[in-house]
C-alpha positions in Angstrom: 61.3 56.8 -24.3 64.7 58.5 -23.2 64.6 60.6 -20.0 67.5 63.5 -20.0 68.9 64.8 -17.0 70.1 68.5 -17.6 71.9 70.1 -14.8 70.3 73.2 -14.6 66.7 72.5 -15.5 66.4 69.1 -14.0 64.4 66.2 -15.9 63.2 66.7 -18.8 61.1 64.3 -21.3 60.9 64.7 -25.2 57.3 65.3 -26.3 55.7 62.8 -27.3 53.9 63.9 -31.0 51.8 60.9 -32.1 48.6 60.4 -31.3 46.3 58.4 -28.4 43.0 56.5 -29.2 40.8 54.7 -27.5 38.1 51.7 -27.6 35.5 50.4 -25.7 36.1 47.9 -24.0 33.6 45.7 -22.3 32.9 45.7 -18.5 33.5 42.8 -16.8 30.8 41.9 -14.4 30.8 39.1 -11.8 27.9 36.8 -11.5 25.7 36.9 -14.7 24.8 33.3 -14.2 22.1 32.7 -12.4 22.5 29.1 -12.2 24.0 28.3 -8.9 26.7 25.3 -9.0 26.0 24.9 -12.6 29.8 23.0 -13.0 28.3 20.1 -10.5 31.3 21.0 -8.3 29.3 20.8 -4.9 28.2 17.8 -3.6 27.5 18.6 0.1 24.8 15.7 0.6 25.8 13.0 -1.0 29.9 13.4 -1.6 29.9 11.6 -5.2 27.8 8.6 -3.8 25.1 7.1 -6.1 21.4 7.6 -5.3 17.9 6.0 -6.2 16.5 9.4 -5.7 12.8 10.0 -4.5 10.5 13.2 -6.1 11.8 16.0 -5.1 15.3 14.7 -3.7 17.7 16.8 -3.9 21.2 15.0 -5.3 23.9 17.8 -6.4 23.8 20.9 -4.8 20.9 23.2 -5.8 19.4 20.5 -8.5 16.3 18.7 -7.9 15.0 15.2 -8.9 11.5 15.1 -10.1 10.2 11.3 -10.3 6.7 10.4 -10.5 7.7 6.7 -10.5 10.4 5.2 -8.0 13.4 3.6 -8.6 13.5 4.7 -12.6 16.9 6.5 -12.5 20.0 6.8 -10.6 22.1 10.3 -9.9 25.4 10.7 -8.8 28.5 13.5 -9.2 30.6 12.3 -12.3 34.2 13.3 -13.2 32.8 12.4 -17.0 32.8 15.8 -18.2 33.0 18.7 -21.1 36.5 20.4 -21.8 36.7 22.8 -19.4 35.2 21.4 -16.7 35.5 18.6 -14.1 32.6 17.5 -13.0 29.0 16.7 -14.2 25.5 15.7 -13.3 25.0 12.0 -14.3 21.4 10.6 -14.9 21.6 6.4 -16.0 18.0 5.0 -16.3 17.5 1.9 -14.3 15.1 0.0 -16.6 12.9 0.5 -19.8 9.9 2.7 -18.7 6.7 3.3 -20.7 6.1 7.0 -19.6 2.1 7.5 -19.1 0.5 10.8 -19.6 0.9 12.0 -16.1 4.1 10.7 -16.0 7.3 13.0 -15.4 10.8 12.6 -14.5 13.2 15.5 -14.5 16.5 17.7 -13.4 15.9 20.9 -12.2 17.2 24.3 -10.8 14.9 26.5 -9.0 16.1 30.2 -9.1 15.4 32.7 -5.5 13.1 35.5 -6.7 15.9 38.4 -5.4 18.4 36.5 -8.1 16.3 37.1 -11.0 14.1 40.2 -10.0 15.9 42.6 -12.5 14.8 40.7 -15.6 11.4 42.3 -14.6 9.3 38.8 -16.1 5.4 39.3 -15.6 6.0 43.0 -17.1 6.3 44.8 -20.5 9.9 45.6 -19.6 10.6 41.5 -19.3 14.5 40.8 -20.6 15.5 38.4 -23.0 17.3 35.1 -21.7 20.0 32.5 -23.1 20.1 29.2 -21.6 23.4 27.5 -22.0 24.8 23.9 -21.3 26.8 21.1 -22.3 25.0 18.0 -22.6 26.6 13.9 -23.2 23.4 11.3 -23.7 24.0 7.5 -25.2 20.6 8.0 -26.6 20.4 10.7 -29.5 17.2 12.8 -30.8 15.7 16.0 -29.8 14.9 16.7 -25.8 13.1 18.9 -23.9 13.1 21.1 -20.7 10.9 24.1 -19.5 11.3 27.3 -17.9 8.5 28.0 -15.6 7.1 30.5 -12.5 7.0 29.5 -8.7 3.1 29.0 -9.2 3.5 27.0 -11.9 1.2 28.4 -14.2 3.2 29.9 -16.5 6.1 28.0 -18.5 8.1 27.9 -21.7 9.2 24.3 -23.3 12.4 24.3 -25.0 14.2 21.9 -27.3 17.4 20.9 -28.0 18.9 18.0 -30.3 22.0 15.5 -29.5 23.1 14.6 -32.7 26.1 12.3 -31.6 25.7 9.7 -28.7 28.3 9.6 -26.0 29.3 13.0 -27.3 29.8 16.3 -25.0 27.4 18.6 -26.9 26.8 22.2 -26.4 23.8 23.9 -26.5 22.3 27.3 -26.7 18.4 28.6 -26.5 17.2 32.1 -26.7 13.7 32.3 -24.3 12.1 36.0 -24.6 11.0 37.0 -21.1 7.6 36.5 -20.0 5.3 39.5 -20.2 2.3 38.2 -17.9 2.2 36.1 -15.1 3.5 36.4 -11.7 7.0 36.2 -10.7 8.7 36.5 -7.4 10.9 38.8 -6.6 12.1 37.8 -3.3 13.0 35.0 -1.6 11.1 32.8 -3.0 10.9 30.5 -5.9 11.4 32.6 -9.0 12.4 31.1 -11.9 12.9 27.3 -12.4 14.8 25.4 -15.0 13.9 22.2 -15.9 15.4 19.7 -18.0 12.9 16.7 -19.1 14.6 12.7 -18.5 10.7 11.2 -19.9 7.4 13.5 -19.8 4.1 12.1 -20.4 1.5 14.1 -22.6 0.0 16.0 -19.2 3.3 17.8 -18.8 4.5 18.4 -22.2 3.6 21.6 -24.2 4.3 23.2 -27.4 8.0 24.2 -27.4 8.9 28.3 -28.1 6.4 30.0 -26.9 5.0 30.7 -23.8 1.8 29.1 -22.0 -0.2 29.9 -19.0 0.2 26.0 -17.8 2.9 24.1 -15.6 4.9 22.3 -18.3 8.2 20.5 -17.7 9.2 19.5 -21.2 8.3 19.6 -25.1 6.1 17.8 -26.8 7.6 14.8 -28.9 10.6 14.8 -26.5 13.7 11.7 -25.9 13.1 10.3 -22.8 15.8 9.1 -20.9 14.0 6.7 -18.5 12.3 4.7 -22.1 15.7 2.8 -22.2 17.5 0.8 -20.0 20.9 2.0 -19.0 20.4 5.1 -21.3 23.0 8.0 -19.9 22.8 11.3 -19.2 25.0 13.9 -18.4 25.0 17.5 -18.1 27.3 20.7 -16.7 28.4 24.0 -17.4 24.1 25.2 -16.7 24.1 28.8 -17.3 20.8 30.9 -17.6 22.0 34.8 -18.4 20.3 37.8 -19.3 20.3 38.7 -22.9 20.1 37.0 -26.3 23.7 35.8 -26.6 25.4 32.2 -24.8 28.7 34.0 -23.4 31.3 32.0 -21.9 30.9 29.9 -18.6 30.8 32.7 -15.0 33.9 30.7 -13.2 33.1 31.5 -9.9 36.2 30.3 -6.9 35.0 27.3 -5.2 35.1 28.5 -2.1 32.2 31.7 -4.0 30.1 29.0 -5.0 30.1 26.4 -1.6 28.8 29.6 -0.2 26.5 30.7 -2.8 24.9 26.8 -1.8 25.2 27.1 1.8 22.4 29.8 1.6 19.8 26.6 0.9 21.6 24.0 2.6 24.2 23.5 4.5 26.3 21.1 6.6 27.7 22.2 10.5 28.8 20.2 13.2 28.3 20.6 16.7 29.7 19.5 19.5 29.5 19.0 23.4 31.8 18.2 25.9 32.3 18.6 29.8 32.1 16.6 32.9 28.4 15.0 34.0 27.6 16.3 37.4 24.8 13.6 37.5 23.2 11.1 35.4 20.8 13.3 34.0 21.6 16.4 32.7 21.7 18.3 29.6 24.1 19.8 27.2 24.1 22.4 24.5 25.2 25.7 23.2 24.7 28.2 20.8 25.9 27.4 17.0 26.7 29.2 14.2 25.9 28.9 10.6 28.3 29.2 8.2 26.0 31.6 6.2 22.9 33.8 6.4 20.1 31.0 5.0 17.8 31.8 2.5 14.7 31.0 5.6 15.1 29.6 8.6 16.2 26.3 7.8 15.5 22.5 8.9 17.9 20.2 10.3 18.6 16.7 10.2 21.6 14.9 11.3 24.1 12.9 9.1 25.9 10.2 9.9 29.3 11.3 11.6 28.4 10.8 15.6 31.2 10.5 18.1 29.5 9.9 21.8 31.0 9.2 24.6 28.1 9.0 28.0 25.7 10.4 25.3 22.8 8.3 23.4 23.7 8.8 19.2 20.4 10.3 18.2 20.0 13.4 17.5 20.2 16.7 19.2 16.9 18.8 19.9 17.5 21.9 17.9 15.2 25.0 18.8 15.9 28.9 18.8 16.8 28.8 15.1 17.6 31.6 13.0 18.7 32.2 9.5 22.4 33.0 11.3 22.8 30.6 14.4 20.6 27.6 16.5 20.7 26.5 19.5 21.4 22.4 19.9 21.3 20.1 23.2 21.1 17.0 24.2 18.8 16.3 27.4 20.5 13.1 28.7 24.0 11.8 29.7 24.0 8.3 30.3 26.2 5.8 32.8 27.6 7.3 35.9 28.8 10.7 36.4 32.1 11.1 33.9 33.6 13.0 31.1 31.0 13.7 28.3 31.6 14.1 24.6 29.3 14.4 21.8 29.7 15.5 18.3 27.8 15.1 14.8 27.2 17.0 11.9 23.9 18.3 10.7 22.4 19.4 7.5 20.7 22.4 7.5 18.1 22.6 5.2 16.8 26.1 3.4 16.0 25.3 0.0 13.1 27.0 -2.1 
């Protein structure tokens, strides 16, 4: 469009006769996956190292091992992974198990009541889900998973079906929120998703529909553990509101370390001065990186640098979800410079 430049009135525009329309477009809202780390990107506890995992262990950031029998499976951080993404959570079976009724071996995420308290479960207002994921096995067939409550007396068993081994699959499933049942809405253990490796008959129920009973899987279901060396991969978890799989919430890394520091996250402290005796303590006040879900736990990793100080671990007290206080009571040798450093986990998970 020309602009005209008249010397006695000024600027002037032509007008413009056509005509303007509109259309509705979308809003673009951050976060609609309530799957945290669902790329596997986070590894804060084991930094891509392999693990025999023990029930309960948690191996990538924010997802669980369930094992009823030890030393079935192996986990570890894998740069195997679906178009889009670089990282996944691998699963390789360590031998051929016969799973028993009670038996059951299993991923899982379980989701903080506040992240999932608008989809109103336990209600007549309960929102419709979509679970989304892309899943690699060597073993083909139909699986199984489960979403179930904190109590875990309410569930819903899902299956899915890897048609091609050794081939990045994605998958989709539509779960209708639950109408009864109790689910938290703070910060406690909401909702958790479960994805089944081998589930005896105990844990497995009829898959689509919903059933006042802890299951972790469907009925029928592959297990992974049944086979030696079987594989298992899976990434790109997402568990949104409504009834249709959108693309994957890319959150920046740096979003989603913190999103995991909230359960568990690593710190380092530090002392250093000179010993006035032989005896003494040292300590300070330490902040964590993020407000914790609860006041956490901690435990202390391997990196220790000591100089005049024994290597165990510091006696933490005064703990908040924000800071702790760390010390150690004794310096030992003679009265000289003192230096001690480590790095601690601290522990907040659901």
């Amino acid at each position: 469009m020309a602009i005209t430049l008249n010397g006695s009135t000024g600027i002037t525009t032509p007008t413009y006769g056509g005509s303007v329309s509109a259309e509705y477009i979308t809003p673009v809202t951050g976060f609609k996956n309530r799957i945290i780390n669902g790329a596997m990107v986070i590894d804060q506890r084991n930094a891509g190292a392999s693990i025999t995992p023990s029930n309960g262990q948690y191996t990538l950031d924010r997802f669980l091992i369930g094992v009823s029998q030890a030393s079935k499976l192996t986990t570890q951080q894998s740069s195997i992974a679906a178009n889009g993404f670089t990282n996944s959570l691998n699963i390789t079976s360590s031998t051929a198990y016969s799973i028993l009724s009670g038996d059951l071996f299993y991923i899982s995420q379980p989701i903080e009541g506040f992240n999932c308290a608008d989809l109103n479960w336990g209600t007549a207002n309960a929102s419709t889900v979509t679970l989304s994921f892309w899943v690699r096995s060597s073993l083909t067939g139909t699986f199984g998973g489960a979403l179930s409550n904190g109590t875990f007396n309410r569930s819903y068993p899902f299956t899915y079906t890897i048609s091609s081994a050794n081939t990045w699959e994605q998958k989709s499933i539509i779960i209708a929120g639950d109408t009864t049942g109790t689910w938290a809405t703070n910060n406690t253990l909401g909702i958790q998703v479960i994805f089944g490796l081998g589930v005896g008959s105990t844990y497995s129920g009829t898959a689509g529909a919903w059933a006042g009973a802890g299951y972790v899987s469907a009925t029928g279901a592959t297990s992974v553990v049944g086979t030696a060396g079987a594989t298992f991969y899976i990434t790109g978890v997402q568990l949104e509101k409504g009834d249709t799989a959108t693309s994957f919430d890319y959150r920046p890394y740096g979003t989603e370390l913190a999103l995991c520091q909230r359960y568990a996250a690593t710190t380092r402290v530090g002392f250093v001065g000179v010993a006035p005796s032989t005896n003494v303590s040292m300590g300070g006040l330490f902040s964590l990186p993020v407000t914790m879900r609860a006041t956490p736990t901690f435990t202390q990793l391997a990196s220790i640098s000591a100089s005049n100080f024994a290597t165990t671990a510091p006696f933490v007290n005064e703990a908040t979800t924000n800071a702790f206080r760390a010390y150690k009571n004794t310096i030992t040798g003679s009265t000289a410079q003192a230096l001690w450093t480590s790095d601690l986990l601290a522990v907040a998970e659901l």
